[in-house]
N, C-alpha and C positions, 0 to 999 in steps of 0.2 A: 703759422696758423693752420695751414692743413695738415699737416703734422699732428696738431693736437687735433683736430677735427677728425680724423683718421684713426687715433687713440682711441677718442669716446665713439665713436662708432664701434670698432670693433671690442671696446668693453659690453654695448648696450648687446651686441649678437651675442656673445657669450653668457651673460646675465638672462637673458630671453633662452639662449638653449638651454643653459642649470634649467632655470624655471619649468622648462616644456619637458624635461628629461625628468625632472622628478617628480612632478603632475603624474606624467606617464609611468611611470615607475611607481606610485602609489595607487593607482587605477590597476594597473596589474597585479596590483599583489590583493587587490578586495576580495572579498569571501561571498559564498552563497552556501546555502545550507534549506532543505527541505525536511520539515516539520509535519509529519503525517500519524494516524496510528498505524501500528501491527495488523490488527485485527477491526473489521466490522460485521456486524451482524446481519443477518441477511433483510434488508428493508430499512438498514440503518443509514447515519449518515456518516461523513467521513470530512474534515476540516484539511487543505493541503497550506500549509503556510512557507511560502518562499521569505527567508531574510536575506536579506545582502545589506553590504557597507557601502551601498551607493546612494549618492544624493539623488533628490530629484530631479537638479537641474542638467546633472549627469548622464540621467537614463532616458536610456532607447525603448530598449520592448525586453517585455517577461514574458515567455512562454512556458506552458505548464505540459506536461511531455507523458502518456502512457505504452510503455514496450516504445518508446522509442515516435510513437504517432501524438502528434497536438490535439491537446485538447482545449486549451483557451491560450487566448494571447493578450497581451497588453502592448498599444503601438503609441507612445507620445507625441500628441500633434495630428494623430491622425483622428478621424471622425468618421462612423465612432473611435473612440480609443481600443473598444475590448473590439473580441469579436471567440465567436463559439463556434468549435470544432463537434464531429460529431464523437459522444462518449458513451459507447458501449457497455452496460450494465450498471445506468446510475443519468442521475438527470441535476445539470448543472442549476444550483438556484444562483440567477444574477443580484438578489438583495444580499449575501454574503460573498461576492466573488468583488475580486475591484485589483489592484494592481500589484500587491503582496499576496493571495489568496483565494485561494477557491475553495467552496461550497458546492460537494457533493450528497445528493440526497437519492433516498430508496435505491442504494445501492444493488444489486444482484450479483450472483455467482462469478457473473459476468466482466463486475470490474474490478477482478482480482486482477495482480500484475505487478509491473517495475515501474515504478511512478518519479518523476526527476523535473525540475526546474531549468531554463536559461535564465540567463540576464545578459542587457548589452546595451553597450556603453556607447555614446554618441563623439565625444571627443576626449579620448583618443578610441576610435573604432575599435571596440576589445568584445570579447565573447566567451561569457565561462558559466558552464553548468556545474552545477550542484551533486552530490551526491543521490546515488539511485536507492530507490526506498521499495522495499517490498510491502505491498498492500494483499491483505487475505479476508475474501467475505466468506464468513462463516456460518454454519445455521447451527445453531445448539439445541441438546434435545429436551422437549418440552414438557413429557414425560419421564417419571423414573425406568429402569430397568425390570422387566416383570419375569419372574424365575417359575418354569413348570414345573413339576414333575411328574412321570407316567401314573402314581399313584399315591395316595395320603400317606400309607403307611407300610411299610420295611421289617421284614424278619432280619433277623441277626443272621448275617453271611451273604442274603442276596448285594444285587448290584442296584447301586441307585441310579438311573437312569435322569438328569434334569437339562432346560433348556431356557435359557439366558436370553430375552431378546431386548434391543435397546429401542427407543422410539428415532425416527429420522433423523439426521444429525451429516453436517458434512465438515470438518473430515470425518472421517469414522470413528466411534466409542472405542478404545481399547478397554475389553471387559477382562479381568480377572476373577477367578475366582478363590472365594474363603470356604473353610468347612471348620465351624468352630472358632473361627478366627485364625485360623493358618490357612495361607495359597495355595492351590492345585494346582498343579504345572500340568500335568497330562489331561489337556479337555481337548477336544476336536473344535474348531472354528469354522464359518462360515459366513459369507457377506453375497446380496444382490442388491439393482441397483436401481434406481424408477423415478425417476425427472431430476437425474442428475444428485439425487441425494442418496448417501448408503444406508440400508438399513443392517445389523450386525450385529451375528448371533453367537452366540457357543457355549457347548454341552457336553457334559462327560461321554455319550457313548459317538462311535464311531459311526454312525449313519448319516446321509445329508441328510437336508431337507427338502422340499422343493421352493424357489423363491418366492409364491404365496401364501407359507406358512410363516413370515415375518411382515407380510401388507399390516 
């Protein structure tokens, strides 16, 4: 009798380690993946979505991560559950953030960056971040491009003299120009810069400008 008593024991540890070894082994190989745009617009908003292959009954805490610094968390069981980091050029709305996602709204310059997810697991204790995602707030320009030139009108043989300027814009316009509808490769360029936006010009003849002749 103890004999078999000692059998079935030592099948029931074995059957319990399979079980716990492949739990664990399934829990390790889950995924996370962060869901962001490229690009926002300056005053815009920006959607971060964390997915993972984990259950509810599974998870620990989600934290939402920029350059590396927290910016929201999610703690299961604790009270409150979230809790808000300070976030640098953009303002967290809590009616669209909750435990897969955040809602960031009137972005600025400011919260451009490398933006990345944890997740972590409560049993078995595991810890995996997401891939890192580049966030770019941008300001496009509002205005066309406005073309001078030193005078209306041109003898056959002078030099035309003209001057290219874009409205504020960050990153900067790359301007080209056409004559006829073919490109000029030889224009001289120019850029200055005034509460962090470029303004950026270029014109055939070789002279600057001074930087308040693109305000």
């Amino acid at each position: 009798m103890k004999c078999a008593s000692d059998s079935v024991f030592l099948t029931f540890q074995i059957v319990v380690f399979i079980t716990f070894y492949l739990a664990t082994e399934a829990m390790l190989q889950f995924t996370v993946e962060l869901r962001a745009p490229r690009y926002v617009t300056l005053g815009g908003s920006a959607l971060l979505q964390c997915e993972y292959s984990v259950g509810l009954e599974q998870l620990h805490r989600v934290e939402w991560l920029r350059n590396d610094k927290k910016l929201f968390q999610f703690v299961k069981g604790r009270t409150p559950p979230f809790r808000n980091f300070t976030t640098p050029g953009a303002e967290l709305d809590w009616n669209g953030s909750n435990e897969s996602q955040i809602l960031l709204r009137n972005m600025d310059f400011e919260g451009s960056g490398s933006y990345a997810c944890v997740v972590s697991t409560q049993t078995p204790i595991y810890t995996k971040p997401s891939n890192e995602h580049e966030l770019t707030v941008i300001q496009t320009q509002r205005d066309p491009p406005q073309v001078l030139t030193s005078k209306p009108v041109y003898q056959v043989g002078e030099t035309l003299e003209a001057n290219c300027t874009t409205s504020p814009s960050r990153p900067i316009a790359h301007i080209t120009w056409l004559v006829n509808g073919k490109s000029v490769s030889r224009a001289h360029s120019y850029r200055c810069f005034q509460d962090n936006v470029a303004h950026h010009g270029n014109k055939f003849h070789l002279k600057d400008l001074p930087c308040s002749s693109v305000d």
